[in-house]
mmCIF file of the N, C-alpha and C atoms, coordinates in Angstrom:
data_MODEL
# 
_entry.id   MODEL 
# 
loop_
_atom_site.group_PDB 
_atom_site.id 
_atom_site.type_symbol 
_atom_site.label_atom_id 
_atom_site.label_alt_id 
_atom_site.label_comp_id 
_atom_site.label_asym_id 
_atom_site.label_entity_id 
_atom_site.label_seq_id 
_atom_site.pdbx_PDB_ins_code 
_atom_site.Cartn_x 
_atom_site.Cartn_y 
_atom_site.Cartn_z 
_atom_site.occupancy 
_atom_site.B_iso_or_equiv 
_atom_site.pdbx_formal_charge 
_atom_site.auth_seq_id 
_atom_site.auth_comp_id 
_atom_site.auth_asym_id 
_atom_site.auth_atom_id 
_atom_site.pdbx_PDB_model_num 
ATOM 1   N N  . UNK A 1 1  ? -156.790 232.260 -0.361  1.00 0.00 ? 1  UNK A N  1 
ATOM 2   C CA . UNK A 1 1  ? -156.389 231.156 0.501   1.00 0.00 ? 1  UNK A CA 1 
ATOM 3   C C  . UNK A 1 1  ? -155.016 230.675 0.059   1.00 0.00 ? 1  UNK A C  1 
ATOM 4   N N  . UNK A 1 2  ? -154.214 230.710 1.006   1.00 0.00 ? 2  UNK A N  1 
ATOM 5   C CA . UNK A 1 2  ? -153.078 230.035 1.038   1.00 0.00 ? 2  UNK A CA 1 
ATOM 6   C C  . UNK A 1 2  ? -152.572 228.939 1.263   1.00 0.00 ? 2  UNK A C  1 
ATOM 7   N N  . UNK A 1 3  ? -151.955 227.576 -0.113  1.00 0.00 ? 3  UNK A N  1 
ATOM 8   C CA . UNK A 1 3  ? -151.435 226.667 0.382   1.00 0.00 ? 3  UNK A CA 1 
ATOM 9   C C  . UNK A 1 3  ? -150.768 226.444 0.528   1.00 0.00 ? 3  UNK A C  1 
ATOM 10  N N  . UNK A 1 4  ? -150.085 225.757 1.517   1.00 0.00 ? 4  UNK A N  1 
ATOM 11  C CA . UNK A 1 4  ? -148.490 225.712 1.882   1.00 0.00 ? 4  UNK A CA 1 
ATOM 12  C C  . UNK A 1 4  ? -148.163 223.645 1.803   1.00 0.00 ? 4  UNK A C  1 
ATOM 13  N N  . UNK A 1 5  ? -146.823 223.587 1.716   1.00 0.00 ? 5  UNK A N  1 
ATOM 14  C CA . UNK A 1 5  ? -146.691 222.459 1.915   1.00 0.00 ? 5  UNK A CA 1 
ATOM 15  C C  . UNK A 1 5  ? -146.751 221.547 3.352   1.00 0.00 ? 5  UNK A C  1 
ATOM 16  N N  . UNK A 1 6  ? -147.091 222.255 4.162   1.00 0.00 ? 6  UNK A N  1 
ATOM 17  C CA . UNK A 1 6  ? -147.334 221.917 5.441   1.00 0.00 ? 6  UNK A CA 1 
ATOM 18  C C  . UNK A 1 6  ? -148.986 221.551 5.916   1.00 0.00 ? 6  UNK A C  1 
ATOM 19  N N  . UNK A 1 7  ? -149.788 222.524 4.771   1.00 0.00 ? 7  UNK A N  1 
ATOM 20  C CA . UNK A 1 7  ? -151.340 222.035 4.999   1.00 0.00 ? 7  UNK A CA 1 
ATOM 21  C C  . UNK A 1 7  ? -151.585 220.942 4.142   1.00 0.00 ? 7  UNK A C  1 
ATOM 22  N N  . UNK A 1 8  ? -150.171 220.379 3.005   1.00 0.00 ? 8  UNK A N  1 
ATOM 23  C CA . UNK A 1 8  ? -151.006 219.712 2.289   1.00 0.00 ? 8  UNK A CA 1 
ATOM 24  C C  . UNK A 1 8  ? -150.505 218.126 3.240   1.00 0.00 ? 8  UNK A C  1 
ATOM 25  N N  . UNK A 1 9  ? -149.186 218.135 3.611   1.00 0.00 ? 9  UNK A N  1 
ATOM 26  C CA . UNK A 1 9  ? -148.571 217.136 4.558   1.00 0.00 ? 9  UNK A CA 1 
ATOM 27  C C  . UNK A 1 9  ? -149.835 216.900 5.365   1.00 0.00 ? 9  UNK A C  1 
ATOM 28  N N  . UNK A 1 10 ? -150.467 217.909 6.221   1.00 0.00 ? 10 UNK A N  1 
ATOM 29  C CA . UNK A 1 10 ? -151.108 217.552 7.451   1.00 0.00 ? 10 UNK A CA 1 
ATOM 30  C C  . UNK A 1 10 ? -152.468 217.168 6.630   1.00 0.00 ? 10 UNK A C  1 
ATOM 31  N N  . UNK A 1 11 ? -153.124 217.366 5.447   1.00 0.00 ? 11 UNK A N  1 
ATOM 32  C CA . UNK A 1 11 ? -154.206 216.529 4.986   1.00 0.00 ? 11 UNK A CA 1 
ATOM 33  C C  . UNK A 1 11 ? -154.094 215.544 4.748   1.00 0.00 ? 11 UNK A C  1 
ATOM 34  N N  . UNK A 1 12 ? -152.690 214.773 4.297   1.00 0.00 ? 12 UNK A N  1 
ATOM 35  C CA . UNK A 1 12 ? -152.697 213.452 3.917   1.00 0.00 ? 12 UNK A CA 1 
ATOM 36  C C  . UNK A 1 12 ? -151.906 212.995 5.055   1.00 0.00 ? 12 UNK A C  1 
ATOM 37  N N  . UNK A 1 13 ? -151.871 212.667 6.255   1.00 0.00 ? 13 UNK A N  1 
ATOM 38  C CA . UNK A 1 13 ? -151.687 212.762 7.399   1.00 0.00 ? 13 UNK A CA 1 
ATOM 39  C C  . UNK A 1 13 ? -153.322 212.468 7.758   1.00 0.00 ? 13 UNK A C  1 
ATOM 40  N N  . UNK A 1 14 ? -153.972 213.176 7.544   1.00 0.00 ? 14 UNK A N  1 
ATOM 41  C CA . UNK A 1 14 ? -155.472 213.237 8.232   1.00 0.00 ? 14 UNK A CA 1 
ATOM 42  C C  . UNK A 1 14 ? -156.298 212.248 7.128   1.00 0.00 ? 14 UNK A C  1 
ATOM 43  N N  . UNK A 1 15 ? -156.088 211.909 6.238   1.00 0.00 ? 15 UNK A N  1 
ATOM 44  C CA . UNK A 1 15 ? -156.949 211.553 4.909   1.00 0.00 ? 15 UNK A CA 1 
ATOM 45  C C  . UNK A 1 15 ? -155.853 209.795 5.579   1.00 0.00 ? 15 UNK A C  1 
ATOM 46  N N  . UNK A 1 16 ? -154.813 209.682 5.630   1.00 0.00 ? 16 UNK A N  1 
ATOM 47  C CA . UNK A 1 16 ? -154.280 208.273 5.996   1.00 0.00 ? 16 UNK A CA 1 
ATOM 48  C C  . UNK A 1 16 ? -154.611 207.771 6.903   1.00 0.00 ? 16 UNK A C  1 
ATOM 49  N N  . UNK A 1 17 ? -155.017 208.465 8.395   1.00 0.00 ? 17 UNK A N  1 
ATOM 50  C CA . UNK A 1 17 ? -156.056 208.170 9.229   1.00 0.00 ? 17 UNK A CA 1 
ATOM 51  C C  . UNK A 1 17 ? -156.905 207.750 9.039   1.00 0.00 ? 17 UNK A C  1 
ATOM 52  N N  . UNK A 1 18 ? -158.171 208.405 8.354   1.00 0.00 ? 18 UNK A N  1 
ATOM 53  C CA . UNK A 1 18 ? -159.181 208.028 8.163   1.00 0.00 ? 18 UNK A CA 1 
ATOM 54  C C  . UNK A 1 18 ? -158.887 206.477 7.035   1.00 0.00 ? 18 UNK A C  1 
ATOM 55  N N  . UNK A 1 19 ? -158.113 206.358 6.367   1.00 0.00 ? 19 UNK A N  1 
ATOM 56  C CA . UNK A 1 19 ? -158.404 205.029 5.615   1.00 0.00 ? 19 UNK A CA 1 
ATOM 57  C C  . UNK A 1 19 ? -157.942 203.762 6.233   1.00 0.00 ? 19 UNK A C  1 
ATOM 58  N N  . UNK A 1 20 ? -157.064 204.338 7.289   1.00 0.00 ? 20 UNK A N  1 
ATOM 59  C CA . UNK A 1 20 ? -156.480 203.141 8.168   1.00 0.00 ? 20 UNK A CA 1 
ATOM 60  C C  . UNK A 1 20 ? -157.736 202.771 9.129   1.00 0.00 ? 20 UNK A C  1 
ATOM 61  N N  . UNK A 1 21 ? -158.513 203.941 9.809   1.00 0.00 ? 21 UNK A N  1 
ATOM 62  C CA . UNK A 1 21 ? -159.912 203.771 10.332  1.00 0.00 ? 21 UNK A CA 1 
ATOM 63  C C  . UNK A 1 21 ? -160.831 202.780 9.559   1.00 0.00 ? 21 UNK A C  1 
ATOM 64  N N  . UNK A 1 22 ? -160.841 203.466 8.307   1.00 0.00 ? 22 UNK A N  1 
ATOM 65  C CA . UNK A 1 22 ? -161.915 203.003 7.703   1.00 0.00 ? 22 UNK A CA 1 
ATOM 66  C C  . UNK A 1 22 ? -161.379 201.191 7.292   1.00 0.00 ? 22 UNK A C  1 
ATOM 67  N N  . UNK A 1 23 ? -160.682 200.559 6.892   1.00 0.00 ? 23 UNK A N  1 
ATOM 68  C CA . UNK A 1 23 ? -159.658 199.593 6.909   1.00 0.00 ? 23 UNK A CA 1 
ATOM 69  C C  . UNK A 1 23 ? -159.862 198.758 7.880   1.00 0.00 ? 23 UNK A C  1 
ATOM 70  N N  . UNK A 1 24 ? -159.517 199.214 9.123   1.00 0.00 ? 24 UNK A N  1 
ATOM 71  C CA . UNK A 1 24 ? -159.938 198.836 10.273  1.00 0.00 ? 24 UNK A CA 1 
ATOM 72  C C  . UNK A 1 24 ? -161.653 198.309 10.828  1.00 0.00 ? 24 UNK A C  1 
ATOM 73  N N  . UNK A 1 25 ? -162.657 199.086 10.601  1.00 0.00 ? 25 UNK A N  1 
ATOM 74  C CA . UNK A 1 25 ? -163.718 198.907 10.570  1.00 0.00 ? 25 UNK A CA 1 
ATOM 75  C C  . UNK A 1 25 ? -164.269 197.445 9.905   1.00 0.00 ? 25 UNK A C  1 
ATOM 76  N N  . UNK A 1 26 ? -163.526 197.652 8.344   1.00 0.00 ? 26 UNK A N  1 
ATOM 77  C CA . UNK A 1 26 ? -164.161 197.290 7.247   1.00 0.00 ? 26 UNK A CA 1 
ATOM 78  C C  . UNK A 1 26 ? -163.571 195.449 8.020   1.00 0.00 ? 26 UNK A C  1 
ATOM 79  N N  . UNK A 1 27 ? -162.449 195.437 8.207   1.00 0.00 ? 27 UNK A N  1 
ATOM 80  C CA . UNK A 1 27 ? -162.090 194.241 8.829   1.00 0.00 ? 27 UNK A CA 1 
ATOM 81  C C  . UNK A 1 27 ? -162.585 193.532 9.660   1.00 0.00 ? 27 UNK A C  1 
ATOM 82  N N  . UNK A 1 28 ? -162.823 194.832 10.721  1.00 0.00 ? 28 UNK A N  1 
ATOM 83  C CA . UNK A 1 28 ? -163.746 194.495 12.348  1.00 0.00 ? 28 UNK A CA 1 
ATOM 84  C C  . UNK A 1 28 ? -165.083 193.539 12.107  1.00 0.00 ? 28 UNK A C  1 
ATOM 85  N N  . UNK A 1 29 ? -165.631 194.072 10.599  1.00 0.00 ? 29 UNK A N  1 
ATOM 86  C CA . UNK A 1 29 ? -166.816 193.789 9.853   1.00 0.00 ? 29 UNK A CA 1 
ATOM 87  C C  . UNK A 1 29 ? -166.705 192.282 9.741   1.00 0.00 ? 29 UNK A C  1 
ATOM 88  N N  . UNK A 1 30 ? -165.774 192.278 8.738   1.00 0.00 ? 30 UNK A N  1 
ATOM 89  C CA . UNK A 1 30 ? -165.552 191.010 8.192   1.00 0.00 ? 30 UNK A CA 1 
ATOM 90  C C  . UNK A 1 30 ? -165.300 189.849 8.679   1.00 0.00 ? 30 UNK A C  1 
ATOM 91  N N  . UNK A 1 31 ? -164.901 189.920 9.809   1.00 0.00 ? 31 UNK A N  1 
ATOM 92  C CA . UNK A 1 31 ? -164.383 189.078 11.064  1.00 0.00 ? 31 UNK A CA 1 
ATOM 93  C C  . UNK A 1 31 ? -165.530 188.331 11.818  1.00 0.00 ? 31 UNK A C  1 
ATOM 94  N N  . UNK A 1 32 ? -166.420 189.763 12.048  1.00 0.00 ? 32 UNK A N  1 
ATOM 95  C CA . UNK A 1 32 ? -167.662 189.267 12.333  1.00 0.00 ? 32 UNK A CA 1 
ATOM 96  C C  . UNK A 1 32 ? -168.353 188.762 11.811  1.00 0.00 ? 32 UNK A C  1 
ATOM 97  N N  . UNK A 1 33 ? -168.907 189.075 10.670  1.00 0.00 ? 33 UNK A N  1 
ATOM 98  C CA . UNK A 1 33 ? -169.962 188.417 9.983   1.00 0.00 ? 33 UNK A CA 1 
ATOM 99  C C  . UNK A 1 33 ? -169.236 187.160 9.144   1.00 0.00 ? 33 UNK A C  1 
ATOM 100 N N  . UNK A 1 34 ? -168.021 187.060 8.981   1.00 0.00 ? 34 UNK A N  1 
ATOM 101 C CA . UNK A 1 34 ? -167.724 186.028 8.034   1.00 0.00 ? 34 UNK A CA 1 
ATOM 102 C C  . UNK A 1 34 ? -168.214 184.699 8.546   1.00 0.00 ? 34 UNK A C  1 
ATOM 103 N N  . UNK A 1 35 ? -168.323 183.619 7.503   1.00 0.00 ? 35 UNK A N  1 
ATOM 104 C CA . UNK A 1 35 ? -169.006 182.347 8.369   1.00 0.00 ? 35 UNK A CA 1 
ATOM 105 C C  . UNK A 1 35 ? -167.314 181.298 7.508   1.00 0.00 ? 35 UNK A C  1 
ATOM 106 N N  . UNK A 1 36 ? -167.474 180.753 8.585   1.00 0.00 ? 36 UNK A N  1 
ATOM 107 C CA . UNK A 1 36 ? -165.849 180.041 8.349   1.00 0.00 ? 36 UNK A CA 1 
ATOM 108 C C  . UNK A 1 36 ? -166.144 178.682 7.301   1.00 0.00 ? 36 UNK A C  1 
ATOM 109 N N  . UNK A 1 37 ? -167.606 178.694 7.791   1.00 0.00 ? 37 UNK A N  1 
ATOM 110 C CA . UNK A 1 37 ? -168.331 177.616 6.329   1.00 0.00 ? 37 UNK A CA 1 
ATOM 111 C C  . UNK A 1 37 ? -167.665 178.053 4.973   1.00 0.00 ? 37 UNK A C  1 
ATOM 112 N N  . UNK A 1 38 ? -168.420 178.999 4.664   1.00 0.00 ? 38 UNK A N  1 
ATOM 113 C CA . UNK A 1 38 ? -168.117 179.631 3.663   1.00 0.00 ? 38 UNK A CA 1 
ATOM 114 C C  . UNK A 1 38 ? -166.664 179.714 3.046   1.00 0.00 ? 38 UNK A C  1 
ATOM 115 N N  . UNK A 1 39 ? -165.665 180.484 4.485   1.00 0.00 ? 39 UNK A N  1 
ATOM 116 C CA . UNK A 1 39 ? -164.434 180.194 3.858   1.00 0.00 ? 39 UNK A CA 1 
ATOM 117 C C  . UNK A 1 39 ? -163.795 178.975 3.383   1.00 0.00 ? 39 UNK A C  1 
ATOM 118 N N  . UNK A 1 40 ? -164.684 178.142 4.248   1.00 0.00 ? 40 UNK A N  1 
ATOM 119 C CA . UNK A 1 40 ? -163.777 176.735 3.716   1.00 0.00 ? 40 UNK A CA 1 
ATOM 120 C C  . UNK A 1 40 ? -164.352 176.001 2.381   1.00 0.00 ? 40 UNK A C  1 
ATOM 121 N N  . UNK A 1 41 ? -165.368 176.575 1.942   1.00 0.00 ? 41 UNK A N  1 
ATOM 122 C CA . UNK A 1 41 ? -166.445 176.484 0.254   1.00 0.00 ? 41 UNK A CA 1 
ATOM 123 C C  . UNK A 1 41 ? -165.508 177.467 -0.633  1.00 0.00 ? 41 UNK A C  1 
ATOM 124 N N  . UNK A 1 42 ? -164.963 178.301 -0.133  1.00 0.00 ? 42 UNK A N  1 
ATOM 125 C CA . UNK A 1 42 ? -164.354 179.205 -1.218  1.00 0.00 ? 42 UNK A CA 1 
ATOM 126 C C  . UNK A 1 42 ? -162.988 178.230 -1.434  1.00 0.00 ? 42 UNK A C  1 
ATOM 127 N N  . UNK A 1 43 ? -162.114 177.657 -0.328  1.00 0.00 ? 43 UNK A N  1 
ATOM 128 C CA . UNK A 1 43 ? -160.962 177.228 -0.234  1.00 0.00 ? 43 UNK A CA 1 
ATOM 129 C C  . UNK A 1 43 ? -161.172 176.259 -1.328  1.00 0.00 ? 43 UNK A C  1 
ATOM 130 N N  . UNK A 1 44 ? -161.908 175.003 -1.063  1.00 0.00 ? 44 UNK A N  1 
ATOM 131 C CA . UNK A 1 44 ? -162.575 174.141 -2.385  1.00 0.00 ? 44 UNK A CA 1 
ATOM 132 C C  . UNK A 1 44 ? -162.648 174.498 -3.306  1.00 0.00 ? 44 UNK A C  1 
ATOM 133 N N  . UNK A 1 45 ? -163.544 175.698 -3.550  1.00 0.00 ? 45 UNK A N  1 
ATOM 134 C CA . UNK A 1 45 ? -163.227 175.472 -4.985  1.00 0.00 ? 45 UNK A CA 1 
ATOM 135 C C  . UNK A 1 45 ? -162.800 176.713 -5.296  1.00 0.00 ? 45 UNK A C  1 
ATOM 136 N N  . UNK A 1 46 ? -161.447 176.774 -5.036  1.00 0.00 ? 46 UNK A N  1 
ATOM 137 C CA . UNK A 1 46 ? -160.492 177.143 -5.779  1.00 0.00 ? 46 UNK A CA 1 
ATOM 138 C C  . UNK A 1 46 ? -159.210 175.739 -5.969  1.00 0.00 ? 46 UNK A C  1 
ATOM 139 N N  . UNK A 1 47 ? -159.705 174.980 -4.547  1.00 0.00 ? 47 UNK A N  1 
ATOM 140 C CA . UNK A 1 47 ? -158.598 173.678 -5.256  1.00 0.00 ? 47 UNK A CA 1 
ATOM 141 C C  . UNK A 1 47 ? -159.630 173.089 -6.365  1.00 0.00 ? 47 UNK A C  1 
ATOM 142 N N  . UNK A 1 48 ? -160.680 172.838 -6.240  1.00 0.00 ? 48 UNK A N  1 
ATOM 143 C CA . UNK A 1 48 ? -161.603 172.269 -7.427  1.00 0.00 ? 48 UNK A CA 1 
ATOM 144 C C  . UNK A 1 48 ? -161.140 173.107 -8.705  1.00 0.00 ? 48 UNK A C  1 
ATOM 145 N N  . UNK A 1 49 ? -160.981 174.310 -9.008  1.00 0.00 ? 49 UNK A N  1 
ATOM 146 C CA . UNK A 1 49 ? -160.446 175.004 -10.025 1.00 0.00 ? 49 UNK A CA 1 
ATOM 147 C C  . UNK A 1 49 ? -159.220 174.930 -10.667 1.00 0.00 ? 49 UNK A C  1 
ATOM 148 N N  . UNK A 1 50 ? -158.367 175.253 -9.969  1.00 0.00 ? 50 UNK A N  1 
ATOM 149 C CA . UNK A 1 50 ? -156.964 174.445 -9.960  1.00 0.00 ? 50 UNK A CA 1 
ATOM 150 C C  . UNK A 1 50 ? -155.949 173.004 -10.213 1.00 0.00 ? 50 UNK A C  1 
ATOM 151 N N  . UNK A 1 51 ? -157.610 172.327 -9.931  1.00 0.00 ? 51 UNK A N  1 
ATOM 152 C CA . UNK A 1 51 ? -156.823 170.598 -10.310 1.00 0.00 ? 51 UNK A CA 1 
ATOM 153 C C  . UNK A 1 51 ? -157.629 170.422 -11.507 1.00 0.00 ? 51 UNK A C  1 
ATOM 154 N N  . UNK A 1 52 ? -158.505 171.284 -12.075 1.00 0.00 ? 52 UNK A N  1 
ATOM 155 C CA . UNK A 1 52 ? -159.228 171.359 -13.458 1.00 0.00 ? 52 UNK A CA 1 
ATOM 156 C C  . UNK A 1 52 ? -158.043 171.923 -14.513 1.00 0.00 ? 52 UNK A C  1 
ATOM 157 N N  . UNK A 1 53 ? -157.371 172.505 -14.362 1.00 0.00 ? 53 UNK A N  1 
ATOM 158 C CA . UNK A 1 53 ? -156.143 173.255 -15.310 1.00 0.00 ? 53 UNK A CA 1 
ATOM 159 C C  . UNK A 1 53 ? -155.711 171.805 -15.825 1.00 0.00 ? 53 UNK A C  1 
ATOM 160 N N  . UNK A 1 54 ? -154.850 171.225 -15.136 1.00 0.00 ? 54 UNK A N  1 
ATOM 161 C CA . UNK A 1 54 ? -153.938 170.068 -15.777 1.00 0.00 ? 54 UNK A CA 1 
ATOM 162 C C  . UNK A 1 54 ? -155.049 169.144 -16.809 1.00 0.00 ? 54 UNK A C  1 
ATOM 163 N N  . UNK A 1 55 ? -156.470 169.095 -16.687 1.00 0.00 ? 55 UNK A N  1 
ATOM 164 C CA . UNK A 1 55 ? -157.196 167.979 -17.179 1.00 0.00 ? 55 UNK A CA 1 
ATOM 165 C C  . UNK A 1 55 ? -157.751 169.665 -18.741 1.00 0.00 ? 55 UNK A C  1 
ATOM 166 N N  . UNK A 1 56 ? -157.785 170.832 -18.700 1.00 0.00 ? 56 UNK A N  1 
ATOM 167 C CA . UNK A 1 56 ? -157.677 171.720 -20.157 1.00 0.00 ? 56 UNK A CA 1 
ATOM 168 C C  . UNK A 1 56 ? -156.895 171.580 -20.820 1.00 0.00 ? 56 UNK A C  1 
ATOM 169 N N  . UNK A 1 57 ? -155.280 171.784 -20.198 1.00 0.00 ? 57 UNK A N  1 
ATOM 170 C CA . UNK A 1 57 ? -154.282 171.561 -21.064 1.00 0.00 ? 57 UNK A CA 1 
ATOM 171 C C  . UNK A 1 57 ? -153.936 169.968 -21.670 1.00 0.00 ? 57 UNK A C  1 
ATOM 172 N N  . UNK A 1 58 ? -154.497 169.178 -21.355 1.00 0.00 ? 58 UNK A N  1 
ATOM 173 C CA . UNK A 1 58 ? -154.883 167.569 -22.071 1.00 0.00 ? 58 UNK A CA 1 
ATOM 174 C C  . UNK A 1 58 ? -155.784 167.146 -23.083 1.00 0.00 ? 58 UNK A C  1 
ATOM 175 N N  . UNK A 1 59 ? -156.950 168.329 -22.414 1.00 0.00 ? 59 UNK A N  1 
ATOM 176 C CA . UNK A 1 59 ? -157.995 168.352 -23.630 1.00 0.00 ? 59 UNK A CA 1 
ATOM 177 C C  . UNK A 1 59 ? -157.734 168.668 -24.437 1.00 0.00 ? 59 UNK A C  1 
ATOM 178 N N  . UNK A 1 60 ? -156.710 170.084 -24.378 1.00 0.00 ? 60 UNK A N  1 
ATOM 179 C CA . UNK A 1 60 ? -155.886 170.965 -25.848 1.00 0.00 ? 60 UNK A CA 1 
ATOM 180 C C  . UNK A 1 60 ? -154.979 169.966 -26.272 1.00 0.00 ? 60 UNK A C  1 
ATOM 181 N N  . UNK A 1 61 ? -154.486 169.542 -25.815 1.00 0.00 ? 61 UNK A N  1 
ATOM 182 C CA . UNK A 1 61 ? -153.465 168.397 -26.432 1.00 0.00 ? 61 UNK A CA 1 
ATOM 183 C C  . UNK A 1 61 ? -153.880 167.450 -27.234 1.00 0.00 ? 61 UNK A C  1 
ATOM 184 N N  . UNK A 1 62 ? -154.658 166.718 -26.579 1.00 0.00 ? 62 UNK A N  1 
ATOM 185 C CA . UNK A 1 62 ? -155.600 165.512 -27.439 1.00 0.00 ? 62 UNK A CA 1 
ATOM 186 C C  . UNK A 1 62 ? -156.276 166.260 -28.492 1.00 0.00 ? 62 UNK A C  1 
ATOM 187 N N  . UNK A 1 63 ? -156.825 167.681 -28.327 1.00 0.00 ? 63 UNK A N  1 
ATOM 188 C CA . UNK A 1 63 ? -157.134 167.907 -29.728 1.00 0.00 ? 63 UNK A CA 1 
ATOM 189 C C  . UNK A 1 63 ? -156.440 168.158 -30.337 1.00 0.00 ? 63 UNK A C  1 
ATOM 190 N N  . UNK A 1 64 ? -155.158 168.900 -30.210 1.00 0.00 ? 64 UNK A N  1 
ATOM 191 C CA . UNK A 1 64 ? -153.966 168.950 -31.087 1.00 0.00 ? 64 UNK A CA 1 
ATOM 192 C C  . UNK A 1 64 ? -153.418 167.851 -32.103 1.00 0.00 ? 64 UNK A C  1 
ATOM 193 N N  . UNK A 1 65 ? -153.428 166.720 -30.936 1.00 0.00 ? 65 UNK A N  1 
ATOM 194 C CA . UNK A 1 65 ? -152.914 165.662 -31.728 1.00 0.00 ? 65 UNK A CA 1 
ATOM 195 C C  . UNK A 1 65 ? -154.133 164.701 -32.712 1.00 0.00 ? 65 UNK A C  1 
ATOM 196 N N  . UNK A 1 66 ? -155.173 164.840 -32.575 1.00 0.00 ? 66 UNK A N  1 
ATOM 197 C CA . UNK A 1 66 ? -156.703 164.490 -33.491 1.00 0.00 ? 66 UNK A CA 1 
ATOM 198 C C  . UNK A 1 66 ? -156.245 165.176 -34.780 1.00 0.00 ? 66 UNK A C  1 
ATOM 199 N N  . UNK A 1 67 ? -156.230 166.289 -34.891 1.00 0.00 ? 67 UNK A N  1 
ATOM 200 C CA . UNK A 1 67 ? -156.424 167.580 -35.937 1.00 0.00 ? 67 UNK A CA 1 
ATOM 201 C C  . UNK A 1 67 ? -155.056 166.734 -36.463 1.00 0.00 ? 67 UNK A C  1 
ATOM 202 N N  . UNK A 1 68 ? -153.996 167.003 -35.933 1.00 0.00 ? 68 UNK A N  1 
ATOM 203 C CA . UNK A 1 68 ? -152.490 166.391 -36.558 1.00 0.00 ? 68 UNK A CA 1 
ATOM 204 C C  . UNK A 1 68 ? -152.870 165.301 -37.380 1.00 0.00 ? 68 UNK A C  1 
ATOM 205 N N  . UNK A 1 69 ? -153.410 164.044 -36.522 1.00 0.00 ? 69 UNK A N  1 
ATOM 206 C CA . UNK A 1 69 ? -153.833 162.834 -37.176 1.00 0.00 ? 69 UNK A CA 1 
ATOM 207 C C  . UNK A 1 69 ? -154.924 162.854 -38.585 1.00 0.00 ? 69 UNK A C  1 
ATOM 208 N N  . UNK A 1 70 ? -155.199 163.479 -38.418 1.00 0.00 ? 70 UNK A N  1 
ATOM 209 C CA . UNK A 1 70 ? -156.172 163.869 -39.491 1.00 0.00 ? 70 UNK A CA 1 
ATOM 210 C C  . UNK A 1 70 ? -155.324 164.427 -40.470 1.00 0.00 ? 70 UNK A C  1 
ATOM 211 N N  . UNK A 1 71 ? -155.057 165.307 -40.579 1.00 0.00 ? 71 UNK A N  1 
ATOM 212 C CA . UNK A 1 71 ? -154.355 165.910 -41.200 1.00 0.00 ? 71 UNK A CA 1 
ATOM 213 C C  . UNK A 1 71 ? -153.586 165.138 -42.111 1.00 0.00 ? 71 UNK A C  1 
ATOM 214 N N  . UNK A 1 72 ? -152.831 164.232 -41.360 1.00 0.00 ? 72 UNK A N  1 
ATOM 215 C CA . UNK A 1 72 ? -151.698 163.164 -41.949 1.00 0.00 ? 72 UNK A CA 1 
ATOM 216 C C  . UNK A 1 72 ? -152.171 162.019 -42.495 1.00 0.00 ? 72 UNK A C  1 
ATOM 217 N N  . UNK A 1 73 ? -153.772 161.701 -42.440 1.00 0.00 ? 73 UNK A N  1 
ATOM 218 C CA . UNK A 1 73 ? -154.419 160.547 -43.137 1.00 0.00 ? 73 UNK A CA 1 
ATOM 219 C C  . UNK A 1 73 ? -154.821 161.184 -44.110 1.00 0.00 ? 73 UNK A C  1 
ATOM 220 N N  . UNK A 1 74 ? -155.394 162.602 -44.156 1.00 0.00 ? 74 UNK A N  1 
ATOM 221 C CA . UNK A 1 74 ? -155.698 163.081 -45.589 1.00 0.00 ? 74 UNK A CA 1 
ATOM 222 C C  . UNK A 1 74 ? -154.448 163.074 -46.391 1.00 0.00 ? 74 UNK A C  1 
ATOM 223 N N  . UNK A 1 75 ? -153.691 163.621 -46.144 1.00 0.00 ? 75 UNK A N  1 
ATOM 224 C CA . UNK A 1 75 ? -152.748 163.629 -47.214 1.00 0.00 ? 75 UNK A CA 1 
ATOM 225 C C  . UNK A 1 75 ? -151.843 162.464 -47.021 1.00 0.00 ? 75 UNK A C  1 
ATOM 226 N N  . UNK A 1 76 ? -152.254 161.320 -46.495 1.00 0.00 ? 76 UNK A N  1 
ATOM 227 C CA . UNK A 1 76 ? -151.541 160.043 -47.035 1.00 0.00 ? 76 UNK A CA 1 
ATOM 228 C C  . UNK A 1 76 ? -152.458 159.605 -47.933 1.00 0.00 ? 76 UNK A C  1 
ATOM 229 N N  . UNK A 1 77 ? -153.955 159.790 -47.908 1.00 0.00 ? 77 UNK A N  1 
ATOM 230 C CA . UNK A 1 77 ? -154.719 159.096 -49.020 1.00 0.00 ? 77 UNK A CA 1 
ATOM 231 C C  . UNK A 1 77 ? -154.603 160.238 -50.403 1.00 0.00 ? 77 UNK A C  1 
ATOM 232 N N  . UNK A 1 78 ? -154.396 161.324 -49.978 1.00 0.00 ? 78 UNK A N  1 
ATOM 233 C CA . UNK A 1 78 ? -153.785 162.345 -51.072 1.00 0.00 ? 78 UNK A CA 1 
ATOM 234 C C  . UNK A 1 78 ? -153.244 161.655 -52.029 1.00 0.00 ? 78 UNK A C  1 
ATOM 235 N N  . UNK A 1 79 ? -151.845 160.984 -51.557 1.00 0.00 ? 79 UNK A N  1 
ATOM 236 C CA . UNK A 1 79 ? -151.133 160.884 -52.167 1.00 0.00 ? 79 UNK A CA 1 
ATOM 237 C C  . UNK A 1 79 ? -150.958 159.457 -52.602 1.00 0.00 ? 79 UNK A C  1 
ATOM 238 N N  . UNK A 1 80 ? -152.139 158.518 -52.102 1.00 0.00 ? 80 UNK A N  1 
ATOM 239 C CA . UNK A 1 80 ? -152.205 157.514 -52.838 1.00 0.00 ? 80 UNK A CA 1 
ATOM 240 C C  . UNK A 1 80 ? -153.367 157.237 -53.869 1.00 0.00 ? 80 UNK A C  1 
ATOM 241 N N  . UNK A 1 81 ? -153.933 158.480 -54.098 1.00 0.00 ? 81 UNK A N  1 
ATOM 242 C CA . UNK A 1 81 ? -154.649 158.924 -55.235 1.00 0.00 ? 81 UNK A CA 1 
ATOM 243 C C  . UNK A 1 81 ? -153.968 159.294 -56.060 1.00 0.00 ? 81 UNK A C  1 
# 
């Protein structure tokens, strides 16, 4: 069997079809069955997720600065021992 660069062009040619088909379908799907409820529960909470970031990086902070404070009362009584 002989391959040429012309059978392999026309398979992926035929193989890009089918995924644009299949693509297509998979959408046709999704369109249908999606419930717009839902999308708008996903939309939430990802803003619910998102306005949670700014209130982690505070928590890390405030513990940052605890540990610091600490830190700096031990070795002030350190050193008034």
């Amino acid at each position: 069997m002989r391959i040429d660069n012309s059978m392999n062009l026309n398979a992926m040619v035929a193989t890009q079809a089918q995924v644009t088909q299949n693509a297509q379908t998979i959408a046709d799907v999704a369109n249908v069955v999606a419930d717009p409820q839902n999308q708008e529960v996903t939309q939430d909470l990802i803003d619910a997720i998102t306005s949670q970031i700014p209130n982690t990086i505070a928590y890390s902070a405030n513990a940052n600065a605890i540990q610091t404070q600490n830190e700096t009362s031990s070795m002030l009584l350190n050193i008034k021992a």
